[in-house]
Wavefront OBJ file of the C-alpha trace (Angstrom):
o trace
v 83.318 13.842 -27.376
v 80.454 15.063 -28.995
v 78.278 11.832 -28.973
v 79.222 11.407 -25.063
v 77.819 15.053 -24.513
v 75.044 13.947 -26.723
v 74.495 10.890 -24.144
v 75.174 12.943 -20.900
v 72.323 15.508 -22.233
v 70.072 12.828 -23.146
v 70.505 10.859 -19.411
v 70.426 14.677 -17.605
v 66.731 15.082 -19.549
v 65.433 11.562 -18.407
v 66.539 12.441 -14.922
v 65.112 16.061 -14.484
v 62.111 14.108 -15.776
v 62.163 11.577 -13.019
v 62.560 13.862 -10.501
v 59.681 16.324 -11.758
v 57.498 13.369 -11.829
v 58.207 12.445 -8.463
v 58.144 16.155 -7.432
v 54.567 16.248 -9.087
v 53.305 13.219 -6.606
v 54.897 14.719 -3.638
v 53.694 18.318 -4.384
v 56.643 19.716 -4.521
v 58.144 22.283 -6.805
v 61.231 20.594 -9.344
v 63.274 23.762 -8.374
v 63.118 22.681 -4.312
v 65.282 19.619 -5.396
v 69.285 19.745 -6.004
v 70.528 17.427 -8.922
v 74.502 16.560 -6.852
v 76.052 14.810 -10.238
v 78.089 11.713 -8.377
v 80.955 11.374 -11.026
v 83.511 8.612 -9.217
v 85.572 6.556 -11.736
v 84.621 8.927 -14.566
v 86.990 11.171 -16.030
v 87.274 15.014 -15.973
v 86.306 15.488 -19.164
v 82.489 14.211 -18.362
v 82.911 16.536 -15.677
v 83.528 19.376 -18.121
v 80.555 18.503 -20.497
v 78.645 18.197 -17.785
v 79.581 21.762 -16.625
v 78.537 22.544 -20.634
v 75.227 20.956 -19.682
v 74.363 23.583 -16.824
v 75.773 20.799 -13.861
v 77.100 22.910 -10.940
v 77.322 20.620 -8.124
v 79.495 17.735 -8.454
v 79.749 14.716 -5.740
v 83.075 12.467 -4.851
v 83.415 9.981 -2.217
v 86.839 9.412 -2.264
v 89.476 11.788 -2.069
v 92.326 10.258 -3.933
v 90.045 10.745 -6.732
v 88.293 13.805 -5.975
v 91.431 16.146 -5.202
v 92.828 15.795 -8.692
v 89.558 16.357 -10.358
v 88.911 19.708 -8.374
v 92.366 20.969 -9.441
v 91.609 20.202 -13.391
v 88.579 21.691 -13.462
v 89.673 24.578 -11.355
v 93.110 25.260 -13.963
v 90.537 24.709 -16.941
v 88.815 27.901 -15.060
v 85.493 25.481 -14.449
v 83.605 26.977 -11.431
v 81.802 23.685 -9.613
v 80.286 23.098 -6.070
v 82.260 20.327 -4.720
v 80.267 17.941 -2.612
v 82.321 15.177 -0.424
v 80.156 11.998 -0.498
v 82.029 9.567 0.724
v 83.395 8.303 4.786
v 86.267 10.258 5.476
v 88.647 9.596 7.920
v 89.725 12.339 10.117
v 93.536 12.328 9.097
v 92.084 13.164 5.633
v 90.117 15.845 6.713
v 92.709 18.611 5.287
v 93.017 17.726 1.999
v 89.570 17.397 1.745
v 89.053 20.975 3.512
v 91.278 22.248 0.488
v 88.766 21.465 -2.111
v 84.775 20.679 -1.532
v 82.447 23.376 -0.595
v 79.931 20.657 0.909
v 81.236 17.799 3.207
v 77.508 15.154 3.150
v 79.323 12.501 5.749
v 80.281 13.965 9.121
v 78.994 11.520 11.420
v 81.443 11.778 14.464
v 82.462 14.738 16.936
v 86.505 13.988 16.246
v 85.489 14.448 12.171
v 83.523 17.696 12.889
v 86.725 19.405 15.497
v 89.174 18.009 12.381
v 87.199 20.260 9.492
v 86.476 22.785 11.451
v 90.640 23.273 12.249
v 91.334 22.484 8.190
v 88.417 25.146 7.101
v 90.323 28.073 9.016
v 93.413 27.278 8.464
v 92.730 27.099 4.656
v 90.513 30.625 5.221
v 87.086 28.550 3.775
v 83.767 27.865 4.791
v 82.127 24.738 4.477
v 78.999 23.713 4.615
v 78.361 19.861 6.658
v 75.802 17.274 6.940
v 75.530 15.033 9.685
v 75.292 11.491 8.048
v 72.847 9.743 9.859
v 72.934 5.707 10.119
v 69.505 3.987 8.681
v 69.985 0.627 9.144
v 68.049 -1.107 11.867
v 68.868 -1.587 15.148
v 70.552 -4.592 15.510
v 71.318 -4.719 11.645
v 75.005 -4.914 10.584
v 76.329 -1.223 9.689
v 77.982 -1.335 6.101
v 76.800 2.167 4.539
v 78.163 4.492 7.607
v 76.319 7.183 9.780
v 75.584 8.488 12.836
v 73.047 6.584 15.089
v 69.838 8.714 15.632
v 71.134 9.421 19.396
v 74.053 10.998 18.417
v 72.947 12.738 15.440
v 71.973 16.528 18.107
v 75.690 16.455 19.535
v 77.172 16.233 16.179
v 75.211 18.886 14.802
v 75.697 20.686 17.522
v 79.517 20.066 17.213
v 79.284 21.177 13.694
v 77.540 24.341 14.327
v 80.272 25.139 17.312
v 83.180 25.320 14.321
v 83.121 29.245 12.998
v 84.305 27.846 9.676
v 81.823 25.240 9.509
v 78.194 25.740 9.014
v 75.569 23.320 9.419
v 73.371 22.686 6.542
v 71.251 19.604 7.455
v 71.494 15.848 7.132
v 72.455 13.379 4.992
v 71.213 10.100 4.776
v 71.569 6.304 2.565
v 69.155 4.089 2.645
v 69.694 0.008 3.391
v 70.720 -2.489 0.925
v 67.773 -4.721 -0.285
v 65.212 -2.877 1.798
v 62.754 -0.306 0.919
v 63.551 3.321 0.859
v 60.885 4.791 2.160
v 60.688 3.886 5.469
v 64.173 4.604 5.701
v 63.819 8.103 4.237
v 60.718 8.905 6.509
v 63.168 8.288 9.591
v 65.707 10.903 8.041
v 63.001 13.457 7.424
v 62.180 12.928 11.288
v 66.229 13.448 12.232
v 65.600 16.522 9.796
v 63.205 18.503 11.522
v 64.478 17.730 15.069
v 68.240 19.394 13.846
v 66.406 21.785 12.245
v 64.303 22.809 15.280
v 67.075 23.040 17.057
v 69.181 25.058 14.184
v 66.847 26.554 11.930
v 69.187 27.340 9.179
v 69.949 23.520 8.532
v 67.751 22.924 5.875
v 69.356 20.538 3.983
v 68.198 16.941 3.102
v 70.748 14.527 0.870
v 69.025 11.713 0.125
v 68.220 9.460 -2.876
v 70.322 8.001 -5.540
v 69.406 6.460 -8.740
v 67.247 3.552 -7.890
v 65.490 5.065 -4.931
v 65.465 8.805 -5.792
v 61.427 9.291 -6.276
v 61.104 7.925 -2.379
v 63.820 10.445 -0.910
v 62.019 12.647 -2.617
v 58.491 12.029 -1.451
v 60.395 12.538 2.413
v 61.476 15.848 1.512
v 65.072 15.467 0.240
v 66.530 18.561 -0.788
v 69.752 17.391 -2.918
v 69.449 13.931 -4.693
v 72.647 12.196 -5.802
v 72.625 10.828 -9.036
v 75.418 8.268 -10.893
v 74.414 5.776 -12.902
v 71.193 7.279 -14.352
v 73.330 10.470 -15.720
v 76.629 9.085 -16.387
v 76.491 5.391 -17.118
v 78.077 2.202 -15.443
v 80.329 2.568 -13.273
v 84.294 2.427 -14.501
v 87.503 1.063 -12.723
v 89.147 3.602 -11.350
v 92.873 3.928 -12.002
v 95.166 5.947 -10.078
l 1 2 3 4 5 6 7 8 9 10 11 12 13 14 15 16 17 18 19 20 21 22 23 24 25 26 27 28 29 30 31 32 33 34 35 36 37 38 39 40 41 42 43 44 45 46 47 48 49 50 51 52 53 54 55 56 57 58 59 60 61 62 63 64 65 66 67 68 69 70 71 72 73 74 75 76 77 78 79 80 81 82 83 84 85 86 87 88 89 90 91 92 93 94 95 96 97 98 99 100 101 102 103 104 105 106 107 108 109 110 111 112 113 114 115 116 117 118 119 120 121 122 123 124 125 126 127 128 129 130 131 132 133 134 135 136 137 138 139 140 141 142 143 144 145 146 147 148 149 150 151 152 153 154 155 156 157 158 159 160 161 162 163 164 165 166 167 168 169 170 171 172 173 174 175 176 177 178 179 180 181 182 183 184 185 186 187 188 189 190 191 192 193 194 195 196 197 198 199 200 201 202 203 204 205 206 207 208 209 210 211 212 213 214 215 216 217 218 219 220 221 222 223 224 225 226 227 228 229 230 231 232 233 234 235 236 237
């Protein structure tokens, strides 16, 4: 246990490095940027060291996974922001409600109406991004979203729910292409929900590979797996 916190530390350092190096080029400040640690197929006990390590904010994209994990580090008395990474489907919505504090991938009306209904009847407030599609037009859709049309209604549907409240956007950027354009689009998405609800300030963009780009568009929360945590593991039920 001790040499993996040793090797958790070591990746957090190189990270917070990376992104106050891209934060430097961009002219940002380090402390305008989020570090979401995305811990899927790892156990809860990184989750724990990483909590020793000053980690608050924890991401999960599926929630046969992610429900478990929440209640062990809950009963060990671990206080953690929950983020929801991952597509949800809406007949999962109220488990999920149960648990994460931050739902990144609400990209359809039905999704937003199902939360929203979960959230009050649990008696919590969560906070939702509208997960916006950037692939091209035309371009197959594999990593989920919202298509830039639709992306106003959905926030708007978000905002509607009194246990919801709308944070901002979320977006991934396209196998084998290069982030940046990509990213620039999201920033665009960003200030037109944000013009229209100015308390959705939110950008979730940027993983491991590409997060000095999302960063340079003005991301807000990066989310980080392999660089902090390693390969990833098979996940067993």
């Amino acid at each position: 246990m001790t040499d993996r916190l040793a090797e958790l530390g070591a990746n957090l350092t190189a990270v917070r490095a990376q992104i106050s190096a891209a934060c430097a080029v961009a002219g940002r400040d380090p402390a305008e940027v989020t570090l979401i640690a995305v811990t899927k197929t790892f156990p809860v006990s990184d989750i724990l060291l990483l909590g020793q390590l000053g980690i608050a904010d924890i991401g999960e994209n599926r929630d046969a996974e992610a429900a478990p994990k929440a209640a062990a580090c809950a009963a060990a008395g671990v206080l953690l922001r929950w983020h929801f990474v991952g597509q949800l489907q809406v007949n999962k919505a109220g488990r999920v409600a149960s648990y994460a504090d931050v739902v990144h991938s609400v990209d359809r009306i039905r999704l937003a109406a199902a939360l929203g209904r979960r959230a009050s009847a649990a008696g919590r407030a969560i906070d939702c991004l509208v997960q916006v599609s950037l692939d091209d037009p035309g371009q197959a859709a594999g990593r989920g979203g919202a298509d830039a049309g639709e992306v106003p209604v959905i926030a708007a549907a978000i905002a509607a729910q009194p246990s919801l409240r709308l944070a901002g956007v979320m977006g991934i950027a396209p196998l084998g292409q290069p982030a940046g354009p990509a990213y620039a689009r999201l920033r665009e998405l960003a200030e037109l929900v944000r013009a229209a609800h100015p308390d959705a300030r939110v950008i979730s963009a940027g993983m491991s590979a590409d997060m000095g780009a999302a960063i340079a568009e003005g991301a807000t929360h990066v989310r980080i797996g392999t660089a902090l945590l390693g390969g990833r593991r098979p996940f067993v039920r």
